[in-house]
C-alpha positions in Angstrom: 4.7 26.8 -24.2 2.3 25.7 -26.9 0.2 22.6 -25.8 2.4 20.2 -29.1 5.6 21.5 -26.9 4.0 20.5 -23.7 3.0 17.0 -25.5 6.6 16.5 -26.9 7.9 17.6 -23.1 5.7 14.9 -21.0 6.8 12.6 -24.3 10.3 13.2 -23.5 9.6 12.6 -19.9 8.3 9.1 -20.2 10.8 7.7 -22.3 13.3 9.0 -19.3 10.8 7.0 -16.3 11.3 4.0 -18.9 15.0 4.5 -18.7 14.7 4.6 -14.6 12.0 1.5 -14.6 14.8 -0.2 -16.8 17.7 0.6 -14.3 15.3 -0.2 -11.5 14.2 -3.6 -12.7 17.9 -4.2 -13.8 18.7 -3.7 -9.6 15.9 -6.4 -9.2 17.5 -8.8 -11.6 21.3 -8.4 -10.9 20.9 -7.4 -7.2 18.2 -7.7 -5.3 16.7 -11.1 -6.2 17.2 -14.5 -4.0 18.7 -12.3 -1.2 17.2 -12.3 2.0 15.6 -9.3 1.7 14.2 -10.0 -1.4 13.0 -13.5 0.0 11.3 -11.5 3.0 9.5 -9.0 0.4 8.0 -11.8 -1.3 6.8 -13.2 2.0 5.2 -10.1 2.5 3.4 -10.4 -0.3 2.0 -13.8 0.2 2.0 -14.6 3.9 -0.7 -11.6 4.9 -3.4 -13.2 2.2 -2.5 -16.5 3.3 -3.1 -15.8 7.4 -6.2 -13.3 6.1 -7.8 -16.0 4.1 -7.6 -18.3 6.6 -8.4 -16.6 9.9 -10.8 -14.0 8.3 -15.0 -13.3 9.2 -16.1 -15.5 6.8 -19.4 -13.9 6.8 -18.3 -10.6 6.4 -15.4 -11.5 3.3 -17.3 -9.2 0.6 -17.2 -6.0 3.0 -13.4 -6.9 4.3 -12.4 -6.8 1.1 -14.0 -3.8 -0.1 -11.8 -2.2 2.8 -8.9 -3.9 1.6 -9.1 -2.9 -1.8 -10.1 0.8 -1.0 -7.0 0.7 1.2 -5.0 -0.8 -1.5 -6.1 2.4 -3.7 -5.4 4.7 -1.2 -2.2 3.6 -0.4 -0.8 3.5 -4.3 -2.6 7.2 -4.8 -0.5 8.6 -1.3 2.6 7.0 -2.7 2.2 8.3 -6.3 2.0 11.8 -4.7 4.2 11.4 -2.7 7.3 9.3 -4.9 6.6 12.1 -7.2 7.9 14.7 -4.9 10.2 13.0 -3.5 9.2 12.8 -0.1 10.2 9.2 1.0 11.5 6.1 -1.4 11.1 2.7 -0.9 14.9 1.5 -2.1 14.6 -2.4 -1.8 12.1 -3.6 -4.9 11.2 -7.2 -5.2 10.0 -7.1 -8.9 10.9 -6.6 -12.2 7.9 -5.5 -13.3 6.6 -2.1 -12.3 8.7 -1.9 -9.6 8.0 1.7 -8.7 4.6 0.6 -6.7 4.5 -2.7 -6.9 5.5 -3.3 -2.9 4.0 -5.6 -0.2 3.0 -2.6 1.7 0.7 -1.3 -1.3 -1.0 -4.8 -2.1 -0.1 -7.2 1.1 0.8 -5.6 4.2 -1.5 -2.4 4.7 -4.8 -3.9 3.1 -4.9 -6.8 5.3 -3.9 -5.5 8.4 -6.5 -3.3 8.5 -8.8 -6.0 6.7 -8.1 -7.8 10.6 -8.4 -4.6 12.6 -11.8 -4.2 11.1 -12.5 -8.0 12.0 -11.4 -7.5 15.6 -13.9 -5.9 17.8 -16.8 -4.8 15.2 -18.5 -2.9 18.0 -15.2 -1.3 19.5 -15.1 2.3 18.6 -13.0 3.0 14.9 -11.1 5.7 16.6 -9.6 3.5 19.3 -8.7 1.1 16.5 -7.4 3.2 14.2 -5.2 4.6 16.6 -3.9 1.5 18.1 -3.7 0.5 14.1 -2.0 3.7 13.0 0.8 3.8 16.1 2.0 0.3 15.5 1.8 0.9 11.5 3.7 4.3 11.7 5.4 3.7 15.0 6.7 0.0 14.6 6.2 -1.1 11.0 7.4 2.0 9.1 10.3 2.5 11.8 11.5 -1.4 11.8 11.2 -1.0 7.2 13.3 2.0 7.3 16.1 0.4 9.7 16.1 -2.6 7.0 16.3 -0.4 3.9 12.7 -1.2 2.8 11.9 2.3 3.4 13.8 5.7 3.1 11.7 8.4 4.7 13.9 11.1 3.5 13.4 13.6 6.7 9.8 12.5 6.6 8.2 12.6 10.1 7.0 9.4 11.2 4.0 11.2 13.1 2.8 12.3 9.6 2.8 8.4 8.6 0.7 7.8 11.6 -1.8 10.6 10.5 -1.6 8.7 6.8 -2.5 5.4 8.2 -5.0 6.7 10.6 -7.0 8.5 7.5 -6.9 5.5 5.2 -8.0 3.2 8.2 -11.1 5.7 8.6 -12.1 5.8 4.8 -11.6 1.8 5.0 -13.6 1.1 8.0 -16.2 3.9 6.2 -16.6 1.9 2.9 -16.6 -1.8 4.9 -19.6 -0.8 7.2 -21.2 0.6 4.4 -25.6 -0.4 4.4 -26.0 -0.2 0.7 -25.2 -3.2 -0.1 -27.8 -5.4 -1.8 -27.3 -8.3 -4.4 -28.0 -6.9 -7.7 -31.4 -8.3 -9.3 -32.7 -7.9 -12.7 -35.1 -5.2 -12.7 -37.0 -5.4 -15.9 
């Protein structure tokens, strides 16, 4: 395959993930939206940044968020990957647009519950944490999502989920206690 037949292949191939996108968002529009479950995604969304941003260290709000938002990376890369192979789906979508990765878990759910584990207990050691985090994320949250048809883990273990959020807690609680942080000054 020339590199031009390679181009007009991957061409080819996202004019067909328009066509799912379009059937996906058309399920948002003609079936999903003002149901329950659609009402209790959106909550998902909203109702973890509303408790976070009132019950969060108010001194430490810079380095929660930099966990938040590393997790919120991490957690879109693992699901790329792993949406891409097919490994688990998430069938229930609560928006029209981009509804492939744009879920509660991604941008609500996972970034601030780990943005309150890191809160909780600063001097308590991250491996007790993450654990405790990780088994009632895997154990509990991905469990109780997959009974509700949020979550369709496709023969996927739940232990490997609790490996998953254990690692992204660990590169979260890495990047919030990071010392490097200084304000920026102007050094001419």
């Amino acid at each position: 395959m020339t590199v031009k037949e390679g181009i007009k292949q991957t061409e080819s191939a996202y004019e067909q993930l328009i066509e799912v996108n379009n059937l996906i968002s058309e399920a948002v529009v003609n079936a999903f939206m003002f149901t329950w479950q659609w009402w209790f995604g959106i909550g998902l969304f909203i109702i973890p940044w509303i408790f976070w941003f009132l019950f969060r260290d108010k001194e430490s709000t810079g380095r929660l968020l930099i966990g938040g938002f590393v997790t919120i990376n991490l957690s879109l890369i693992i699901d790329l990957i792993a949406l891409s192979y097919g490994l688990w789906s998430y069938p229930m979508k609560f928006l029209p647009i981009a509804p492939l990765l744009f879920l509660p878990y991604h941008f609500s759910l996972t970034p601030v519950a780990i943005m309150f584990v890191l809160q909780i207990k600063p001097r308590a050691k991250p491996l007790l944490k993450g654990l405790i985090f990780a088994a009632i994320a895997a154990f509990g949250g991905m469990n109780f999502f997959a009974m509700i048809d949020f979550y369709n883990p496709k023969g996927w273990s739940t232990i490997y989920d609790f490996f998953i959020f254990l690692s992204i807690f660990f590169v979260a609680n890495w990047f919030s206690n990071m010392d490097s942080f200084k304000k920026i000054t102007d050094r001419s």
